[in-house]
C-alpha positions in Angstrom: -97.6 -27.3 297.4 -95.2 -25.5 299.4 -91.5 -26.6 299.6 -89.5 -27.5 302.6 -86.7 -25.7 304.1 -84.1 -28.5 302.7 -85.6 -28.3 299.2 -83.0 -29.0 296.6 -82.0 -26.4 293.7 -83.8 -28.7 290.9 -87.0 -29.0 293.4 -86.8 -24.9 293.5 -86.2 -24.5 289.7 -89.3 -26.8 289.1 -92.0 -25.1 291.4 -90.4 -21.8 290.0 -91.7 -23.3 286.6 -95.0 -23.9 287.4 -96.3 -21.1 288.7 -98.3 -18.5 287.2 -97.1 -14.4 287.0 -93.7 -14.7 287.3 -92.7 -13.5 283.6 -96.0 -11.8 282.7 -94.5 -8.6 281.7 -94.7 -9.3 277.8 -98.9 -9.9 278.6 -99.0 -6.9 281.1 -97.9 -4.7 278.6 -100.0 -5.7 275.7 -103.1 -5.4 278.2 -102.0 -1.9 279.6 -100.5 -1.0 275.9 -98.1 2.1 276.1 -96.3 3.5 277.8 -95.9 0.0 279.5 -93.5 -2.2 277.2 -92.0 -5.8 277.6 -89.0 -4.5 278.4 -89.2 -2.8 280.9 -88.5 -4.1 284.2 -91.6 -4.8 286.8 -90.9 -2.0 288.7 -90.6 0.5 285.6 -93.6 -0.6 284.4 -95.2 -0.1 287.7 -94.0 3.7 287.6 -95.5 3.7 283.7 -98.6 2.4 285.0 -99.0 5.3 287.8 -98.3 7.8 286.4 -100.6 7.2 283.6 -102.9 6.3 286.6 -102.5 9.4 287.6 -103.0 12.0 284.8 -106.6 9.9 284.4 -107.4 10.6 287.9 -106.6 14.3 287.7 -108.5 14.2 284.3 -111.2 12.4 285.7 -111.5 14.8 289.5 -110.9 11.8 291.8 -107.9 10.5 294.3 -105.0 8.9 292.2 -105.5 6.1 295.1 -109.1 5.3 293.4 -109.2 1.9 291.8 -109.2 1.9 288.0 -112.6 0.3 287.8 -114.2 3.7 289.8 -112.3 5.9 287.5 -113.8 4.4 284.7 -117.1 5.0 286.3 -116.6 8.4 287.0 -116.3 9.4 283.2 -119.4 10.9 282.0 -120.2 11.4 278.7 -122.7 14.0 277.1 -124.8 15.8 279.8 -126.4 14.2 283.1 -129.9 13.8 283.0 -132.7 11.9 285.3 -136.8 12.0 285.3 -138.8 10.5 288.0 -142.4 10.9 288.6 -143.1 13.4 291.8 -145.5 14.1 294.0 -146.9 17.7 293.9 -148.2 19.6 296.9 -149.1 23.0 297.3 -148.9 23.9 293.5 -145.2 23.1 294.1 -142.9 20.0 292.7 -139.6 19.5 294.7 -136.9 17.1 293.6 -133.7 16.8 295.6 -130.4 14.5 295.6 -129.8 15.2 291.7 -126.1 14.1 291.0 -125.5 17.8 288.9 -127.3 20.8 288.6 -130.3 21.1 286.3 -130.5 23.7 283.6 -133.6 22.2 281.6 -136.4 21.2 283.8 -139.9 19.7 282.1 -142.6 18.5 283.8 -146.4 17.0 282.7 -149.0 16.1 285.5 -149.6 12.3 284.6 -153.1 11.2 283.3 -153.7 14.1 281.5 -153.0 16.3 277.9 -151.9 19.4 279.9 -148.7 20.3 278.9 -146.7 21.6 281.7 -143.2 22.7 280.7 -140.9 24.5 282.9 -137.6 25.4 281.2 -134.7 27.2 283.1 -131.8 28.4 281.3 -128.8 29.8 283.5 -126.3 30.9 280.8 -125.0 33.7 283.2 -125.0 31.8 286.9 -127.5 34.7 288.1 -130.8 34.6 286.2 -133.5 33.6 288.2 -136.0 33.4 285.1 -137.7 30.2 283.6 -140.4 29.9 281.0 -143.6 28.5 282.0 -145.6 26.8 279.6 -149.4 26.1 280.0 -152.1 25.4 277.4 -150.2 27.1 274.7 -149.4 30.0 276.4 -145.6 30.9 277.6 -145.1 33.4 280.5 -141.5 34.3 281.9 -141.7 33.6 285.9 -139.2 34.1 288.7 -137.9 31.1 289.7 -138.2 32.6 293.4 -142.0 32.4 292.7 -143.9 30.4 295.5 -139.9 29.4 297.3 -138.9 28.1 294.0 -135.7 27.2 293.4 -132.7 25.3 291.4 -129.6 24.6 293.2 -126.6 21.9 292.8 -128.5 19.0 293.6 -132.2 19.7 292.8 -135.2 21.9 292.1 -138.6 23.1 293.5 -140.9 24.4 291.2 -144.5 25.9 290.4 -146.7 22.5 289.5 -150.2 21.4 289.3 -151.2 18.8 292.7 -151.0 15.2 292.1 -148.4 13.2 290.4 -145.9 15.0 287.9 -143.5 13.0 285.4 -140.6 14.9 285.5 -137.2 15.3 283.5 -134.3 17.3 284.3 -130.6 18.0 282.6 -127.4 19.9 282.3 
């Protein structure tokens, strides 16, 4: 309830009292842990906070102005992977809007034994090899082969027709 203009000092000191997150620095600092501490005023700890705020960001590659809660879901840990389950057309499988670049690529038409394996190793940023494996047998392709490719965000590869499980990762 908000006081009036004439409010006495007692009336002041009272609603003062009740409200929540005036003296929270003692909680804030067990929360946040160092190298926030109780006693440190608000706006020290404020600094504290920041600044760790913002070695995380540059640790993590994003603005210091992005919320905590996006930082925290920009970490990645281990290697990105996806699969999906394409359709392909022309002997060729294409998959695009991959969040990272795929080094290891494998692919099986679905409803059927035939292994299909495509593996792609780029150790040296330049190869543009990948092993092909069919049946049993293994044959080293160009990855150009048919307007394959791999870039940063996807690959299009040699594939049977029809629909191919695939599964890609760093």
């Amino acid at each position: 309830m908000p006081l009036d203009n004439n409010a006495k000092i007692g009336e002041i000191i009272t609603a003062l009292g009740g409200m929540q997150g005036i003296n929270q620095k003692a909680e804030l600092a067990s929360v946040i842990g160092a190298p926030a501490i109780a006693s440190d005023n608000v706006a020290t700890q404020i600094t504290k906070i920041q600044n760790a705020k913002d070695v995380l960001a540059s640790k993590v590659g994003v603005p210091n102005t992005t919320p905590l809660q996006a930082m925290a879901d920009a970490l990645i840990v281990g290697k990105k992977w996806a699969s999906g389950i394409g359709v392909g057309s022309g002997y060729m499988l294409t998959v695009n809007n991959l969040p990272f670049k795929p080094r290891v690529i494998s692919v099986h038409k679905v409803g059927t034994t035939l292994n299909q394996n495509y593996t792609y190793y780029n150790r040296d940023q330049s190869s543009s090899k990948y092993l092909f494996v069919s049946n049993q047998m293994a044959v080293e392709r160009d990855l150009t082969y048919n307007g394959g490719y791999i870039n940063d965000t996807g690959f299009r590869l040699n594939s049977e027709d029809g629909n191919i499980s695939w599964e890609a990762s760093e």
